[in-house]
N, C-alpha and C positions, 0 to 999 in steps of 0.2 A: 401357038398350038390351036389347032381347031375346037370349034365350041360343039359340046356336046349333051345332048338332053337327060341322061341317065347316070353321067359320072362328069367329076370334075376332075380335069389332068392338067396336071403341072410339070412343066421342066424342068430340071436345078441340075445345071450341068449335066454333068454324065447320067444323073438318076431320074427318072419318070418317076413323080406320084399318082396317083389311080385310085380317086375318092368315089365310090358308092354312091350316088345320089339319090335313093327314094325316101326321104326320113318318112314319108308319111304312110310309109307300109314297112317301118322298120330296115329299107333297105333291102327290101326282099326282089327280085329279080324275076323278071319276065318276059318274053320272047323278044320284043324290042331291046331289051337292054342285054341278054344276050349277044344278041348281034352286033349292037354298037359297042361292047367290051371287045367283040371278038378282032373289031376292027382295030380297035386301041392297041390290044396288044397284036396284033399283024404289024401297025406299025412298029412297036417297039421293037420286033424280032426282025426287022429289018434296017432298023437306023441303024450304021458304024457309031455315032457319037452316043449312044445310048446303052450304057454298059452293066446296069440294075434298076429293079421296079422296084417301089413298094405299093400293096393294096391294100385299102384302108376303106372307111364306112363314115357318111358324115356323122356331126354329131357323137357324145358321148354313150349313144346308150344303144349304140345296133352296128356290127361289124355289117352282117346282114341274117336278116332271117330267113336266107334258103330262098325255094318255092314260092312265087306270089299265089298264094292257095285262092285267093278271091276272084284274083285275074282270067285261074283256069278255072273255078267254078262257072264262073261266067256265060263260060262256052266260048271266048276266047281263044285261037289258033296257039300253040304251044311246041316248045323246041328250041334248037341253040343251035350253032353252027358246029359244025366237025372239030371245029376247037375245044367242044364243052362246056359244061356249065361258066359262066361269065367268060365265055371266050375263053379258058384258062384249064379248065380241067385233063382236057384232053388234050392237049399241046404237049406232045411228049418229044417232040426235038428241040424245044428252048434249050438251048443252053446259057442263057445270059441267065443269074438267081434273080428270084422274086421274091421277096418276104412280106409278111402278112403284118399289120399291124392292126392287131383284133382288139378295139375298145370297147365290147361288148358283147351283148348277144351273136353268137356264130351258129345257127342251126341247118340241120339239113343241108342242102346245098351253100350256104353260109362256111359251113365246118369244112366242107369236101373243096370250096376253094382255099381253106388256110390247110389243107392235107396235101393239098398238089403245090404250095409254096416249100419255098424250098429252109425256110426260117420260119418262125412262128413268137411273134413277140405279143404277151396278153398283159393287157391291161387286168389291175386286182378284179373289177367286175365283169368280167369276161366269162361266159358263160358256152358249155361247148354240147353239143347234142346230135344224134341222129337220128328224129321221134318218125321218121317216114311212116313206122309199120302204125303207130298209133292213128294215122290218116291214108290206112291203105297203098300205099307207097314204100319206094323200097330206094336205098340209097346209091343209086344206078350211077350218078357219077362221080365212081372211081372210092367213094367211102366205106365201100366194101369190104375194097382193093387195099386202098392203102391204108387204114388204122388197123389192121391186122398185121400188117408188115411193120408198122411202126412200134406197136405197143405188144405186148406177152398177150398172146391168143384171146386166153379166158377171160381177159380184162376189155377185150377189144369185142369178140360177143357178148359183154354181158351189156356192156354199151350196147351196142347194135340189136339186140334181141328185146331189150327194155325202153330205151328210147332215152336213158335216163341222162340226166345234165349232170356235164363236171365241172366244175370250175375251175379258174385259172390256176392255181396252186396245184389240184390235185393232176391237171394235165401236166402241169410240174416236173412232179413226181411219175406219174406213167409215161412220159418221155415226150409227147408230144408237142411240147411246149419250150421255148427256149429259154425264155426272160421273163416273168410278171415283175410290173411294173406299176405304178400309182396309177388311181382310174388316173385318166384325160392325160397319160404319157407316151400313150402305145408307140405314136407316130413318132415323137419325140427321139423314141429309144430305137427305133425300125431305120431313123434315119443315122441314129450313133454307129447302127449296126454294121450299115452302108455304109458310110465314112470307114469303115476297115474293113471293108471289105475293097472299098476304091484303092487303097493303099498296095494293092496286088495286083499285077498283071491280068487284067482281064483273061490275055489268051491260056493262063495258067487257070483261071477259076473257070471259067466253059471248059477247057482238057477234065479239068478236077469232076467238075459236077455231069460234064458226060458219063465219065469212068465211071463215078458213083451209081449213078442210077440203072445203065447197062450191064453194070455186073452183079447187080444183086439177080439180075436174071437169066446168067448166063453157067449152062449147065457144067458140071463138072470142077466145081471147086475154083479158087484162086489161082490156078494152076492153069483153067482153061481160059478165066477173065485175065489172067495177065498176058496169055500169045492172043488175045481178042482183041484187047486195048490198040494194039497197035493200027488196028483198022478204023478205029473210031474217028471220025470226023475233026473233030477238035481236039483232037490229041497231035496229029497229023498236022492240023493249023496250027499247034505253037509250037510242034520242031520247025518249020520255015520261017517263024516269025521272028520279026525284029525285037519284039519283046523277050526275047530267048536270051539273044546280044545284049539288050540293054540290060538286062539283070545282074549277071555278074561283072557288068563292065562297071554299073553304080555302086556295085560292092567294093570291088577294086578300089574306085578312088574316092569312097567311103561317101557318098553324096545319096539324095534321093532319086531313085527311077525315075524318068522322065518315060510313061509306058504309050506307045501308039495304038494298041488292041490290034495290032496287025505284024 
């Protein structure tokens, strides 16, 4: 894998790890890092052998914290690429999942990349926030957007309107959260997650997780998302695919799939 100044990536098989590397500003993100994220995951959404992420934050005590606020006070040039906050926010044709393995602080743009994951595994000390308004700022990538969709309205402005921190348990409970798990396991448990997730056809979990997210915004009920699905991209790639054949053929003669993602 290429070296790179802002994150550390590792390959393990099929799955890409995507470590955070600023500890000394909590991991908080800044326009270089930005852009060398953006690059990472461009590769990832390009390699065939590369069939889930996880993103993670070095260190036990900062997933990341958002905004590098000192960077842009500075006067510092400021901004990401078309991809989004760490490259990731705004990437709305992945279809390969990504999950977050948040072992700590997730703030502001911190939180808004484990909102655009598509899994969310917290560590006990995990701590989740969107304090933008308290610093004049406003949660512009996509945390707006999607913790309102994800959680019961009122519970999701009052976060957003307050700035207030939840923690791992209670995101829990309000939905956003998949797993809490002991501090310093996040990754541990992010990678269980992915081990069954690998157990499935790739070209079945990209069909899956296109439909998902396409149809939550597709007018007229399930009635209109299910004559849409059929246009979808990757839904269309796993009726041709070989993965289709080998499914029930491993069923058949009662073995494990052998899946090619093609």
């Amino acid at each position: 894998m290429a070296e790179y100044q802002y994150c550390r990536v590792e390959r393990d098989g099929r799955l890409l790890i995507v470590t955070l590397n600023r500890p000394e500003v909590m991991n908080a993100l800044h326009r270089p890092a930005h852009f060398e994220l953006g690059e990472v995951f461009d590769g990832f959404a390009a390699d065939p052998e590369l069939w889930i992420a996880i993103v993670t934050g070095v260190g036990d005590k900062a997933f990341c914290a958002g905004n590098d606020l000192k960077y842009q006070a500075a006067g510092n040039p400021i901004g990401h690429p078309p991809s989004g906050f760490a490259g990731l926010t705004g990437r709305f044709d992945l279809v390969k999942p990504v999950i977050a393995a948040v072992n700590g602080v997730a703030m502001g743009g911190g939180f808004e990349i484990a909102l655009a994951c598509d899994l969310v595994i917290a560590a006990e000390n995990a701590v989740f926030a969107l304090p933008e308004p308290r610093v004049g700022l406003a949660a512009l990538a996509g945390g707006l957007h999607r913790l309102p969709r994800m959680i019961p309205l009122k519970q999701a402005t009052g976060m957003i309107l307050t700035g207030r921190h939840v923690g791992a348990r209670e995101g829990r409970r309000l939905g956003f959260v998949n797993e809490v798990v002991p501090e310093a396991q996040a990754l541990a448990a992010a990678r269980r997650w992915a081990g069954l997730i690998l157990e499935c056809s790739p070209m079945s979990i990209r069909a899956s997780k296109e439909t998902i997210y396409r149809s939550l915004d597709t007018p007229g009920g399930i009635a209109a998302a299910l004559a849409a699905q059929r246009d979808y991209p990757a839904v269309a790639a796993l009726a041709m695919s070989e993965d289709r054949i080998e499914g029930p053929k491993a069923f058949a003669e009662k073995r494990k799939p052998d899946w090619k993602g093609r």
